[in-house]
C-alpha positions in Angstrom: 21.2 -20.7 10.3 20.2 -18.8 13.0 19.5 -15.3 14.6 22.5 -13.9 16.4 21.3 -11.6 19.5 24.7 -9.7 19.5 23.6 -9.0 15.1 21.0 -6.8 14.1 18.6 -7.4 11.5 19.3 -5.0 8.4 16.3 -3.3 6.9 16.7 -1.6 3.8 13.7 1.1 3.2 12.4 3.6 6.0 8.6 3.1 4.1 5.8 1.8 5.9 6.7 -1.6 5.3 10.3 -1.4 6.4 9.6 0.5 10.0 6.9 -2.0 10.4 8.9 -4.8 10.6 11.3 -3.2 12.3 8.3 -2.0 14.9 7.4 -5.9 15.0 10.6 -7.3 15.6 11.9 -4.6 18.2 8.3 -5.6 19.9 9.2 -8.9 20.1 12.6 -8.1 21.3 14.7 -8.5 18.6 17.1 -6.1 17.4 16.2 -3.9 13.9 18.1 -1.5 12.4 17.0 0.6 9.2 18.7 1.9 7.0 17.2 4.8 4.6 18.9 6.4 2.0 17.2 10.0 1.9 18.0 12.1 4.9 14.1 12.4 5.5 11.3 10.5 5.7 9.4 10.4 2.0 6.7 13.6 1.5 5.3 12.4 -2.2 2.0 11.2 -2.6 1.5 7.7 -2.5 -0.5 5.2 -0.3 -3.4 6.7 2.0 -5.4 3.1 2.6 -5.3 1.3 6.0 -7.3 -1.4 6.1 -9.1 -3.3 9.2 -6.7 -6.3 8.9 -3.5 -3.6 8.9 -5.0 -1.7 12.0 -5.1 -4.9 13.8 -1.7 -5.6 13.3 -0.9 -1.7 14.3 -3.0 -2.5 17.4 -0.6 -5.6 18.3 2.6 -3.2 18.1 0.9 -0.6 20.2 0.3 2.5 17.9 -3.0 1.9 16.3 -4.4 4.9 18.1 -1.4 6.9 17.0 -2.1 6.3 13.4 -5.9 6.8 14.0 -6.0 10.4 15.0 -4.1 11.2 12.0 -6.7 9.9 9.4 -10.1 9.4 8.0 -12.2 7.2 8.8 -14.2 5.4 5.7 -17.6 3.8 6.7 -19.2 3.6 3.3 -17.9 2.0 -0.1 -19.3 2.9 -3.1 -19.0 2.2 -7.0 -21.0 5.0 -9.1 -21.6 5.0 -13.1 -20.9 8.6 -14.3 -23.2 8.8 -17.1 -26.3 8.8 -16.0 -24.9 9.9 -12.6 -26.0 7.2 -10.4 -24.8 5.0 -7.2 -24.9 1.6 -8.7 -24.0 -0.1 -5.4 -23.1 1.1 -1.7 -21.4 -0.8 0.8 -21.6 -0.2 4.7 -18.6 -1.1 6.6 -20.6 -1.9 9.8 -21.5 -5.7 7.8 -18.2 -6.5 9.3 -18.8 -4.9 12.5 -19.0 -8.7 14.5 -15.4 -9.5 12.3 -13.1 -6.7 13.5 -12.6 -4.3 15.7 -11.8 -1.4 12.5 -14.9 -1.9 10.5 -13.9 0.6 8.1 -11.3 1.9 5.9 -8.7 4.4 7.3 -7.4 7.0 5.1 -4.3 8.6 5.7 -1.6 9.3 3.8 2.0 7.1 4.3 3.7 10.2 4.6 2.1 10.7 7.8 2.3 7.2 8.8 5.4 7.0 8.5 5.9 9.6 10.8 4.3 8.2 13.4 6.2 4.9 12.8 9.7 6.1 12.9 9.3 7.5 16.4 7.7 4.3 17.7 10.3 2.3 16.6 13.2 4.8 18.1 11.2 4.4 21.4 11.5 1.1 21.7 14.8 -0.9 22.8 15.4 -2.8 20.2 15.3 -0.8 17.2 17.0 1.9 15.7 16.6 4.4 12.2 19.3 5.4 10.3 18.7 8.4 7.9 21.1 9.2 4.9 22.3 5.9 4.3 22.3 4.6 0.9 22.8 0.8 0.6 25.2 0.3 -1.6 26.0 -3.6 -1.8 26.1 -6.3 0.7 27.6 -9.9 0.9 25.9 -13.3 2.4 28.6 -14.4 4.7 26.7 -17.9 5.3 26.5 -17.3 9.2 25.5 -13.3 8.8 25.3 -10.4 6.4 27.7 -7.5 5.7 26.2 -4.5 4.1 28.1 -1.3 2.9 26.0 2.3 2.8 27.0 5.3 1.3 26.6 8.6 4.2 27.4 12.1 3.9 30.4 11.0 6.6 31.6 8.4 3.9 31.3 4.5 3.4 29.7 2.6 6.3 30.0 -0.6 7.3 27.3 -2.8 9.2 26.7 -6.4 10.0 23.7 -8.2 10.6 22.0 -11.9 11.1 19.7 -11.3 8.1 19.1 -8.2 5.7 16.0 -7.5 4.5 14.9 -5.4 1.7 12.1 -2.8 2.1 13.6 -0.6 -0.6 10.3 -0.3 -3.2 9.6 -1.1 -6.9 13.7 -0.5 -8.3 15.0 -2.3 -5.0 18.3 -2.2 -5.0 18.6 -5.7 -3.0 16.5 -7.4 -5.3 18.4 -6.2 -8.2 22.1 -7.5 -6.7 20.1 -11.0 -6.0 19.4 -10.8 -9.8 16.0 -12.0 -8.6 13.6 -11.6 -11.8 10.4 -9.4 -11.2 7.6 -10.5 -14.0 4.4 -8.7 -14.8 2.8 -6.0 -16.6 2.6 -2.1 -16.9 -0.9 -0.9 -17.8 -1.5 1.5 -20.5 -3.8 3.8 -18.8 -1.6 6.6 -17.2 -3.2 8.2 -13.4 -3.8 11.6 -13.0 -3.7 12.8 -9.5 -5.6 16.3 -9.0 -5.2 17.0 -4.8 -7.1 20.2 -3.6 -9.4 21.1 -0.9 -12.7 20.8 -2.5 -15.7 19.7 -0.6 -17.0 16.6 -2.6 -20.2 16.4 -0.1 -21.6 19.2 -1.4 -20.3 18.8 -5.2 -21.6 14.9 -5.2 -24.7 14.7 -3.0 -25.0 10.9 -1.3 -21.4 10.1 -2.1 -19.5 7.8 0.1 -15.9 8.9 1.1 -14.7 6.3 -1.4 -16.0 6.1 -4.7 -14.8 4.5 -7.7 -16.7 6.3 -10.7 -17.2 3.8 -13.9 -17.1 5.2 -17.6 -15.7 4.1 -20.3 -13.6 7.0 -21.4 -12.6 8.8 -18.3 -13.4 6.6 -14.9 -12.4 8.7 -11.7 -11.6 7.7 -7.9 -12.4 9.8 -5.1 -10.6 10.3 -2.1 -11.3 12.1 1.1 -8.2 12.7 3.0 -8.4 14.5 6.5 -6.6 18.2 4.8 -7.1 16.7 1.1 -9.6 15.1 -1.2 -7.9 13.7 -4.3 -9.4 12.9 -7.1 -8.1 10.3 -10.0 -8.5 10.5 -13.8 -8.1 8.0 -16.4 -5.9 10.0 -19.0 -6.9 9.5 -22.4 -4.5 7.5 -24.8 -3.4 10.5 -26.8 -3.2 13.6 -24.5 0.0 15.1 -24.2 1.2 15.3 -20.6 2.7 18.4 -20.1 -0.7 19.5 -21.4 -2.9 17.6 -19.0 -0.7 19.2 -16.1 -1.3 22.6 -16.8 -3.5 24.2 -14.1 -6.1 25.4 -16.7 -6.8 22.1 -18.2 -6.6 21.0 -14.5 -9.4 23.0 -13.6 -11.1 21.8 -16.8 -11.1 18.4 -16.0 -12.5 19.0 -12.3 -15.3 21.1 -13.9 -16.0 18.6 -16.3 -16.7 16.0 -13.9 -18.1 18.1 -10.8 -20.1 20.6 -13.1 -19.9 24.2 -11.4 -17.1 24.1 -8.5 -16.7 27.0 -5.7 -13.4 28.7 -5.7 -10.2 26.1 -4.6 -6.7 25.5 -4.1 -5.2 22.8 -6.0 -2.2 21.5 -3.4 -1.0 18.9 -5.8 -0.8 16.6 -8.8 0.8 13.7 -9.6 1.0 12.0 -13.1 2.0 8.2 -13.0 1.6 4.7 -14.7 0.9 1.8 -13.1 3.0 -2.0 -12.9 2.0 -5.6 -11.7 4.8 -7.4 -11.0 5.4 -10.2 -8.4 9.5 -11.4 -7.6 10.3 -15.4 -8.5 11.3 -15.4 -5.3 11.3 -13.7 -1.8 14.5 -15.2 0.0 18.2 -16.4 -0.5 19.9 -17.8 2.4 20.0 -14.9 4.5 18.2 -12.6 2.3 14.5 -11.7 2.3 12.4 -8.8 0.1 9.5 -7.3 1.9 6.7 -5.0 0.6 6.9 -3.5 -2.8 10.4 -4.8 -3.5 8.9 -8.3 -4.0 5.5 -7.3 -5.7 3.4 -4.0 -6.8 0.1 -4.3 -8.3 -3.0 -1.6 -9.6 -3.7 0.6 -6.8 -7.1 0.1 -7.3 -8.8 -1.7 -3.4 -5.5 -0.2 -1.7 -3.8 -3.1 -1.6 -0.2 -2.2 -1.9 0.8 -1.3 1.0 -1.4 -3.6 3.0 0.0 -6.2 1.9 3.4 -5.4 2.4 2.7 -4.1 5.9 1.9 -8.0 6.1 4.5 -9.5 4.6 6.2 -7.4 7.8 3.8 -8.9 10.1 4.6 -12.3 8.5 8.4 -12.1 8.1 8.6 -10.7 11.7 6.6 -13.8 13.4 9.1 -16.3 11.5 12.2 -14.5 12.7 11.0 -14.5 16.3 10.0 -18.1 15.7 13.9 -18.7 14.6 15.5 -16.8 17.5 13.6 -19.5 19.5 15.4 -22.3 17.9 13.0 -23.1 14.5 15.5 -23.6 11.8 15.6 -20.9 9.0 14.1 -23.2 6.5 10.7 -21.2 7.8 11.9 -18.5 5.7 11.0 -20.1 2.6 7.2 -20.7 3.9 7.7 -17.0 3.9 8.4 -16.7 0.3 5.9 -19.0 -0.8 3.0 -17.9 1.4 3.3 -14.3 0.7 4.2 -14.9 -2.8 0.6 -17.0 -3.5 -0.9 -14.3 -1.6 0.8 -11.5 -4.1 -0.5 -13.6 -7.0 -3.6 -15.2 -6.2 -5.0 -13.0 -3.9 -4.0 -9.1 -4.3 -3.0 -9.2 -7.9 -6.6 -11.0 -9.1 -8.5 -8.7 -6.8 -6.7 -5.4 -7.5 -6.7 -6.4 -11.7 -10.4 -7.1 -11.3 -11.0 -3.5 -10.0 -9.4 -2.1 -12.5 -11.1 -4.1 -15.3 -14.3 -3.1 -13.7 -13.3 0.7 -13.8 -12.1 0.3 -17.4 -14.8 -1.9 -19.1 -16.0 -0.8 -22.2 -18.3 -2.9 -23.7 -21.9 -2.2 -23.0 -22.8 -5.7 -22.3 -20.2 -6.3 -19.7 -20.8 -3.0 -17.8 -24.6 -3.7 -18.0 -23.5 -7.2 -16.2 -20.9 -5.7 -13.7 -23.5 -2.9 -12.6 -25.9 -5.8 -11.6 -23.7 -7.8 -9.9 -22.4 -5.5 -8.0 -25.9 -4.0 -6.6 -27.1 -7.2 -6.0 -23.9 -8.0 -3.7 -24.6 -5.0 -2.0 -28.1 -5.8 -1.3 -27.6 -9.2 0.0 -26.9 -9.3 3.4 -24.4 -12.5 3.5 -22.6 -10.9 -0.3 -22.3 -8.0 1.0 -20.2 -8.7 4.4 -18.0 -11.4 2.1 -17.5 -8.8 -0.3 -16.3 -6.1 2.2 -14.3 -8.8 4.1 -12.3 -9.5 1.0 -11.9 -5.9 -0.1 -10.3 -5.8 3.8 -8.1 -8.7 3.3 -10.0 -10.5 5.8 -11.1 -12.8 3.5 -9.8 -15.8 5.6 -13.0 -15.0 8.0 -15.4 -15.5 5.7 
């Protein structure tokens, strides 16, 4: 199999995942065309991480500065326990100021990113973004792809050398490829309380970043450039339409902060949380990118890291078959990104959230040592922030 110039290559899903490979392929000359079905770009809360390895990959495609300017940058990590209300251990991104040229942690929401992605790739020769257009099935021809969308202007046709789906959690070309997609949901449900309170002041010595430890209701700060949001741990038998009234809201802020100046609550957001991984990531001509092959706890901001690099990844073997490689290459796709999904992401991100929801007095007693003794050792501490940046292969 091979890359015809004269075919596009199909990308289902106008996330960040899906215009970043079409941004990497379109930089490397190759033709990308996306294909999203909503007629605007996403505006619900979701990702906000960018870490050092994703900026350097935004850096190679030229729009790191773009992205930048629209966030916040995170120099500190830190993990708190909430009762007494202490710093158990703080992390300084400048231990892995000799490793990259981002030591830090970017906040900005994928909403925004997005938006600065979709005009980069438009820019460019080689790509192209198609709003409004709903896949609605598509057939492996052997020597290309056909897909068929669904537009406001009726059925469309397209044909392409490969098709791959950036399409999310329910992906709609995973489900036709009846690929099977294991894992877990976790019983804790996520509360998401946005707003415009100034944590500094509320939370004296508090990092950007902090992930607040207690056994009954852990919380995860936030700070957004327009937003701080701020994370509960629901409790097993609150009712939700409850919980998301603004009253009990404002309860549940006061009951962590203690006495809060007046503020606007912008918005909340009520979800559960899945770890799943596909059982595979290609057939024939084929591929699932991003959150369509695997999700995981959101805890570390993994997510959509990761599936910026499977772009990065997938991308770099396309180009490598346009210059002649055979498509075999494809499957050291699969299987690379896959182990990474399982053995790195999925451990690292389900250890986070263990950590957060440990209840046993002994193993919280252990967790809060080990992790200020990382902290204070120079050598721990840069390994530990190089693997919470996915830069663990520089250790």
């Amino acid at each position: 199999m091979s890359i015809n110039e004269q075919q596009p290559i199909l990308v289902i899903g106008a996330g960040p995942v899906g215009l970043s490979l079409a941004l990497a392929l379109a930089r490397a000359g190759i033709h990308a065309e996306v294909f999203e079905a909503d007629e605007e770009l996403n505006t619900q809360i979701r990702a906000s991480t960018f870490h050092p390895k994703t900026l350097e990959l935004f850096e190679t495609w030229g729009m790191v500065d773009d992205v930048i300017k629209h966030g916040y940058k995170v120099d500190k990590l830190q993990y708190w326990e909430r009762n007494p209300r202490r710093i158990i251990a703080s992390f300084d991104y400048q231990a892995i100021a000799k490793d990259t040229k981002y030591p830090y942690r970017l906040q900005c929401p994928q909403h925004i990113a997005t938006r600065v992605l979709k005009p980069a790739v438009e820019s460019t020769e080689f790509g192209k973004v198609y709003m409004g257009h709903k896949l609605i099935d598509f057939l492996d021809c052997g020597t290309h792809v056909k897909a068929r969308f669904e537009t406001k202007n009726g059925i469309v046709e397209k044909e392409g050398s490969y098709l791959c789906g950036a399409d999310g959690t329910h992906s709609t070309v995973r489900k036709q490829l009846k690929i099977g997609f294991q894992g877990k949901t976790y019983e804790d449900r996520f509360l998401l309380i946005g707003s415009d309170l100034n944590t500094n002041d509320l939370l004296p010595d508090a990092a950007q970043v902090c992930y607040v430890f207690d056994p009954q209701e852990w919380v995860i700060i936030l700070n957004l450039p327009d937003i701080v949001r701020v994370v509960f741990r629901m409790q097993n038998a609150e009712d939700e339409a409850v919980a998301m009234q603004e009253e009990n809201l404002r309860k549940r802020i006061s009951n962590f902060f203690g006495e809060v100046p007046a503020y606007i609550i912008k918005t909340t957001q009520l979800y559960r949380v899945h770890q799943r991984v596909a059982d595979t990531f290609r057939i024939e001509r084929v591929v699932l990118v991003g959150d369509s092959a695997h999700n995981n706890n959101p805890s570390g901001g993994m997510g959509m890291n990761s599936g910026i690099h499977d772009a990065a990844n997938l991308a770099d073997k396309l180009q490598r078959i346009q210059n002649g490689e055979t498509d075999s290459i494809l499957d050291d796709y699969s299987k690379e990104r896959r182990r990474y999904a399982i053995e790195s992401v999925q451990l690292y991100s389900d250890q986070q959230y263990k950590n957060m929801a440990m209840t046993s007095d002994e193993e919280r007693v252990k967790r809060n040592e080990s992790l200020a003794e990382i902290a204070k050792d120079e050598k721990k501490a840069r390994e530990y922030l190089l693997k919470a940046s996915m830069l663990e292969e520089r250790i």
